[in-house]
N, C-alpha and C positions, 0 to 999 in steps of 0.2 A: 571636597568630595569628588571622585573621579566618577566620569561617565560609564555607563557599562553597555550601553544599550547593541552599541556596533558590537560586541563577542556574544550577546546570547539570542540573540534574531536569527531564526535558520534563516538564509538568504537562497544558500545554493549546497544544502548540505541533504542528508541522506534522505530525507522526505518527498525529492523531488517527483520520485521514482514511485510512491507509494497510493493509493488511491484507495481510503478505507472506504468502508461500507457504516455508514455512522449509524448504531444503534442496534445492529445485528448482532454483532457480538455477545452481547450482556440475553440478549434475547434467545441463542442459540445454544447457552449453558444452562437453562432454565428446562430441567427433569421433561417440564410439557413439550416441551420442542420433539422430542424422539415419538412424545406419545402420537403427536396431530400427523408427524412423519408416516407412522406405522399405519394409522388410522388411513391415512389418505391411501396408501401403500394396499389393504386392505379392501379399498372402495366403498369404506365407509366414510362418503363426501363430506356430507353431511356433517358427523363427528367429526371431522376434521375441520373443517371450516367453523365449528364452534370453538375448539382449540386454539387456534389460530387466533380467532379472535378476542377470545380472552388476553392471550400471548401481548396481541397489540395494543388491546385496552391497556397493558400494566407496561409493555414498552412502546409508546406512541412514535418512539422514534425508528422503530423498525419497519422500514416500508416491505422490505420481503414477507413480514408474516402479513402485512396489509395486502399484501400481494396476492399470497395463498391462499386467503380469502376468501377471495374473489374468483379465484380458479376454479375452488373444491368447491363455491358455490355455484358454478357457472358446468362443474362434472352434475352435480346433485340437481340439476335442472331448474334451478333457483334462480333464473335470469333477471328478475325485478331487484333480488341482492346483490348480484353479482355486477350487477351495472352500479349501484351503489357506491362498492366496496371497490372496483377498478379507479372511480374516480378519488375513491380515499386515499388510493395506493399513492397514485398520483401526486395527489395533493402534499406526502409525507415529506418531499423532496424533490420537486419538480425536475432538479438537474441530476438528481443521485444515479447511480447505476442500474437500481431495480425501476427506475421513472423508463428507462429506455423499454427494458422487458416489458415490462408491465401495457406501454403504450401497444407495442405489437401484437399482446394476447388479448389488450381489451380491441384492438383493430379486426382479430379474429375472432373476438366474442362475438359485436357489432354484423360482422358477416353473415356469422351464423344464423342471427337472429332478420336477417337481411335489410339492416338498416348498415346501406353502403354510404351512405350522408357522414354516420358518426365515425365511420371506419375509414372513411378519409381524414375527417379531423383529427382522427389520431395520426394517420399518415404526416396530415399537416406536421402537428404536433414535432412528431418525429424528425422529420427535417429541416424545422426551426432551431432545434435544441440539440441532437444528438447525427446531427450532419454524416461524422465519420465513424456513426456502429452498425455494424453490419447486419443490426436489426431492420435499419432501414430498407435497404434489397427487398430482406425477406416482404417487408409490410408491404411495398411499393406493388409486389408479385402478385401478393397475397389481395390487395386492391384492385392491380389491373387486372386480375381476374373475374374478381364480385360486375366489377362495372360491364366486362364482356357480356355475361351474363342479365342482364337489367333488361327489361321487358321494353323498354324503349329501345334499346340496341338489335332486336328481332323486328327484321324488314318480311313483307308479303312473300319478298324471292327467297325462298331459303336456302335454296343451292349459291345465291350471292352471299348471303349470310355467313353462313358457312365458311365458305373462302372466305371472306375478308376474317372472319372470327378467326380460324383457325392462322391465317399471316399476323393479327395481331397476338395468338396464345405463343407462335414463333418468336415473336419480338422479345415479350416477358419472358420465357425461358433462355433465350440466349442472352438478356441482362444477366437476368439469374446466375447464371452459369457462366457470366463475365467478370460477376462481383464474386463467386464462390471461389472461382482463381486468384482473384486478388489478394480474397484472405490468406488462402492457401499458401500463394508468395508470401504473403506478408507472413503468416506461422514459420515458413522453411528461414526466413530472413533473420528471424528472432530466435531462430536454434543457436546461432554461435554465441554465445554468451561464456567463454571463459575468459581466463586470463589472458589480454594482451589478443583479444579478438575482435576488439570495438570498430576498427578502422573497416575488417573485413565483414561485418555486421551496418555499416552506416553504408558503406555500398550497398550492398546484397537491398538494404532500403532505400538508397536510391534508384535501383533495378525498379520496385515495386511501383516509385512514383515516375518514372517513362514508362513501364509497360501498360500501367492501369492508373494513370491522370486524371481523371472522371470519376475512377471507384470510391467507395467509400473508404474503403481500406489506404488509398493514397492520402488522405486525409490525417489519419491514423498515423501511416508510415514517417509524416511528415513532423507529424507532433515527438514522435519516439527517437526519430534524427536528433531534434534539438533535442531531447533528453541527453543521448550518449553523448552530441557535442559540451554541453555543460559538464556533464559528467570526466571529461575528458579537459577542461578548460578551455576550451575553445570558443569562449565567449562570443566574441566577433561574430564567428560563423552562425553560434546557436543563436543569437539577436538575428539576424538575416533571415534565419527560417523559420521562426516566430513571428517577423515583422510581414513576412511573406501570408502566412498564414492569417494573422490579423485582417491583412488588408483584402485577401481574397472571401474571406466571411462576413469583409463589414456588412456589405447588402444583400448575400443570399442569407446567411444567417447571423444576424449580429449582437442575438443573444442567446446565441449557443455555447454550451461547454468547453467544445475545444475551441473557441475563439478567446472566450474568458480567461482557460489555460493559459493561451499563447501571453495574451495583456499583462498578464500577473509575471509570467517568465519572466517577460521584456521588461517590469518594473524590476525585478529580482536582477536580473544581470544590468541595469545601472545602476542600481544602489553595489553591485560585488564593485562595478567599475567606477566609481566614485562618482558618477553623476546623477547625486542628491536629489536634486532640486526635478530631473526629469523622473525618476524613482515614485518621489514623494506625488508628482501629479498622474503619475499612472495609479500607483498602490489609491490616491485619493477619489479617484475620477471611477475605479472600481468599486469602491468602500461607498460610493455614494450614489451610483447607476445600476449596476450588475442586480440580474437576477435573481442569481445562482445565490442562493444565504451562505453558503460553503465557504467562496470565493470572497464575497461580502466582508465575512468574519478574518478569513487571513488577510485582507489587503486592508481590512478596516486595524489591526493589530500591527499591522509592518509600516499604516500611515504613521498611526499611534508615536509608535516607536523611531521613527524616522524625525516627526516634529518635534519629539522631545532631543532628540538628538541633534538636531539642526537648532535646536534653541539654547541648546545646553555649550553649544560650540557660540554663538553670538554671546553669548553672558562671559564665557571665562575671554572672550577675544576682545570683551569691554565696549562691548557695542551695546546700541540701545533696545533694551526685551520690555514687549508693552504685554497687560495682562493676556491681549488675547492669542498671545504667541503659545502663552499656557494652556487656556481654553480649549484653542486647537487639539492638544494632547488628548483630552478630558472629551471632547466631543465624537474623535476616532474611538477613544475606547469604549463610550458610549453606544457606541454604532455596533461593535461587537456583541453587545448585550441585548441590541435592541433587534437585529438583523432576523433570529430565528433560528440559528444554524446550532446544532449540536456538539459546538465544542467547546467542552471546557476548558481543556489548555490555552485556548486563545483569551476565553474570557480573565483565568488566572493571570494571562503576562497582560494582557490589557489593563486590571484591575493595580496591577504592578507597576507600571508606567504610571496608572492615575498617582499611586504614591509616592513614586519617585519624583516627577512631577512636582509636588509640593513639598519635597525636600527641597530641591535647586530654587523653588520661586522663594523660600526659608519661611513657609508657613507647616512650622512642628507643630503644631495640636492638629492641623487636619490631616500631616502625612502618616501620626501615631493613631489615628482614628480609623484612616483607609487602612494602616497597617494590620490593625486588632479586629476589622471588618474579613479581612482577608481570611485570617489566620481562623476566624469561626467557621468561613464560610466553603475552603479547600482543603482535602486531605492533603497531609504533611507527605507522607510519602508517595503518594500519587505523583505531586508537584513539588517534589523536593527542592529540585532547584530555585521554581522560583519563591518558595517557603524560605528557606536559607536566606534569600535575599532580603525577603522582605525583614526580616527577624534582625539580618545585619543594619538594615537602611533603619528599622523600629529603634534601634539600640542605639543608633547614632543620633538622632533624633531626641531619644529619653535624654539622653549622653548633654544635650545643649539647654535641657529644659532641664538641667540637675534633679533629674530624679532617676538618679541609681539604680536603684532595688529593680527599676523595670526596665532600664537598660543591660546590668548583667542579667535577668532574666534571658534575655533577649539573643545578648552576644552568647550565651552559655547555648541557645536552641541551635545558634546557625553552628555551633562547633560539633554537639551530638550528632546533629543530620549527616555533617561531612566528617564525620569522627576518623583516621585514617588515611583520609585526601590530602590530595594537596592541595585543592582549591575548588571554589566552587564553579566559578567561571575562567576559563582559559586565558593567562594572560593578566588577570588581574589579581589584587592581592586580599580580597575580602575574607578571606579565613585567618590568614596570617595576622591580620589587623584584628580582627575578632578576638583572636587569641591574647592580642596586647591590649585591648580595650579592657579584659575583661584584670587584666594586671593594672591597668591605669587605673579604670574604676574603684578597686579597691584599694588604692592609696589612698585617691582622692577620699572617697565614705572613711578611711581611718578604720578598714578592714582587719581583720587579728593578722599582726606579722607571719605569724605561718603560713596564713593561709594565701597572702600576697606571695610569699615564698614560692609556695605551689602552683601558682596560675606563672611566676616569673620561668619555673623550670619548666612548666608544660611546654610555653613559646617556644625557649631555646632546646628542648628537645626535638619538638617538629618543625620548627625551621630557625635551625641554631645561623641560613645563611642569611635572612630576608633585614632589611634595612629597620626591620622592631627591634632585633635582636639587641644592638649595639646599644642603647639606653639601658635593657633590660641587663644584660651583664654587665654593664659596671654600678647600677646597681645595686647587684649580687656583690659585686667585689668591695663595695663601697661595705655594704653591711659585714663582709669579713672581716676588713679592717680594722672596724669597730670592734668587733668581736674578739680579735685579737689585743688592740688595743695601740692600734698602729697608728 
């Protein structure tokens, strides 16, 4: 059985660049989404903020409607829910996208209501975890404002007062308006995005980090450098400004987003660059500290996949593999499940590894078990690919415990899904082999000669060149022969 795990593990492939919003989606196609839209739209808060919250009862994982919430309750003068429902938001995804909004407008709820205590905390908040968003500025402003303002900071001189107020509202408007350039560079930096424009794009973002080093946005600009140097293979350089980035947020914020980022990069470019072992204790050391559930889930799925990987390489290299080499696998992909994080793709290639896993340790009853677990438990086309696999790994498996009928079942699903392809995974041969499994199996069972005929021509049809082939036609030629009577 050949390993598969190094061709189907994104490492450094087109997701790098991507940053969903987990659970908003499914939520935003739902009829009531337009209506709480309209409603709010309308100023009728109130019905909006019931909307909304329905929306979020039936998707718990949409922190935006959690969000709205809290907003339309805090328009509607609802401040006892609204404080509630900010902290709900919150709580949907501490690291998510909308956790960052979210912290600023409950920091300007807090204000309003003039409790400057909690709208710091959120401040805090804010630059514990979300260091390089430019919500931070705003919050900071939005704070060193409230605080000007606080009846302990009004002395008997008011004309001292005064002046000093008015050089400190100076101070906070020319951040402001330090960080608003930042972004600004940083927006005009991120225009060049065509073809064969990267080089002049990773400047333009180094501009950003000399002119504004302090800003949030240089944070930012810094993370999107190693994106284009990855993007670009530049390994080397994008490890360097990741590793940069790591080391400058261990102690201002060291369980922040873009730190978490950077960590998981920096595992992702030694596993491209073949050092395993350093790979496997970043992706592990994330998978078992990290905050962020998001993060959790993919480094908990890349450990996963990396231990089986690294143990799959000791067993065929004839070295000695002790149970808990296995375990290891079993316990990463456990971690995906148990993390919190809303992704299923991670938990189906986790769940995938648990039963690959117990094919290579050669315990087939529990890898036909995890496989039939699966296959209840994930849509087929959702997860095609890792469905297909499991179906091929299932079949191979039935295939040792001779029982037939559920291994062609098996090899027959992973050929439909890929019906057409040429393979499932890049570089290896599991469809092509599928295709001959399903020709062996029915010799083996003493299948109707035709119908072995038929599964022998399908092979040599779709891959008349692959190394199945050669058995399979002579064969063919063999049974002519006969036929003839040669």
């Amino acid at each position: 059985m050949r390993a598969i795990f190094g061709s189907f593990v994104m490492i450094l492939g087109a997701g790098v660049f991507a940053s969903p919003v987990w659970g908003q989606g499914r939520a935003e196609q739902d009829a009531r989404w337009q209506q709480a839209v309209d409603l709010s739209t309308a100023e009728d808060y109130p019905g909006a903020a019931a909307v909304y919250r329905q929306l979020f009862s039936d998707y718990p994982k949409c922190q935006l409607a959690a969000l709205r919430v809290a907003i339309n309750e805090q328009k509607a003068g609802n401040s006892a829910g609204a404080a509630i429902s900010f902290s709900a938001a919150n709580a949907v995804d501490p690291h998510g996208y909308w956790a960052e909004v979210g912290l600023y407008h409950e920091a300007e709820f807090h204000i309003s209501q003039g409790d400057t205590a909690q709208a710091q905390a959120c401040l805090q908040q804010l630059e514990e975890r979300f260091p390089e968003s430019r919500w931070c500025a705003r919050a900071r402003a939005a704070v060193g404002m409230a605080v000007l303002n606080l009846p302990n900071n009004q002395s008997e001189n008011t004309a001292t007062t005064g002046q000093d107020n008015a050089a400190e509202i100076a101070v906070i408007e020319a951040t402001l308006a330090h960080e608003n350039e930042a972004w600004e560079a940083f927006r005009q930096a991120n225009m060049s995005r065509g073809q064969g424009q990267d080089n002049q794009r990773l400047a333009a973002l180094h501009q950003v980090t000399r002119r504004f080093p302090n800003a949030c946005a240089s944070l930012e600009a810094r993370k999107s450098r190693g994106y284009l140097l990855i993007r670009n293979q530049r390994l080397s350089e994008a490890a360097a400004e990741f590793a940069a980035l790591v080391d400058d947020l261990s102690y201002s914020s060291p369980n922040s987003r873009i730190r978490y980022d950077a960590e998981y990069r920096l595992a992702a470019i030694d596993h491209a660059l073949g050092n395993k072992q350093e790979a496997l204790a970043r992706y592990a050391g994330l998978a078992e500290s990290a905050s962020d559930s998001q993060i959790v889930s993919q480094a908990a799925t890349q450990a996963a996949g990396l231990q089986l990987e690294r143990t799959q390489a000791k067993l065929t290299g004839q070295k000695t593999v002790v149970a808990e080499d296995w375990s290891k696998v079993r316990a990463y992909a456990a971690r995906v499940h148990s993390c919190g994080a809303d992704r299923t793709a991670d938990k189906a290639r986790a769940d995938l590894l648990v039963m690959e896993s117990y094919c290579w340790e050669g315990r087939s009853e529990d890898a036909v078990a995890a496989g039939e677990s699966f296959l209840q438990v994930y849509d087929a086309e959702e997860h095609k690919q890792d469905t297909a696999t499991v179906c091929f790994f299932a079949g191979e498996e039935y295939l040792k415990m001779s029982d037939y009928e559920s291994a062609l079942r098996h090899f027959h699903k992973a050929i439909a899904l890929y019906e057409g392809e040429s393979e499932i995974w890049k570089g290896m041969d599991h469809l092509p082999r599928s295709y001959y499994r399903v020709w062996e199996v029915m010799r083996m069972s003493k299948a109707d000669e035709a119908e072995i005929t038929v599964a022998a021509q399908a092979l040599l049809s779709r891959f008349p060149n692959s190394e199945y082939a050669k058995p399979v036609s002579e064969w063919l030629r063999s049974k002519e022969e006969i036929s003839y009577g040669l």
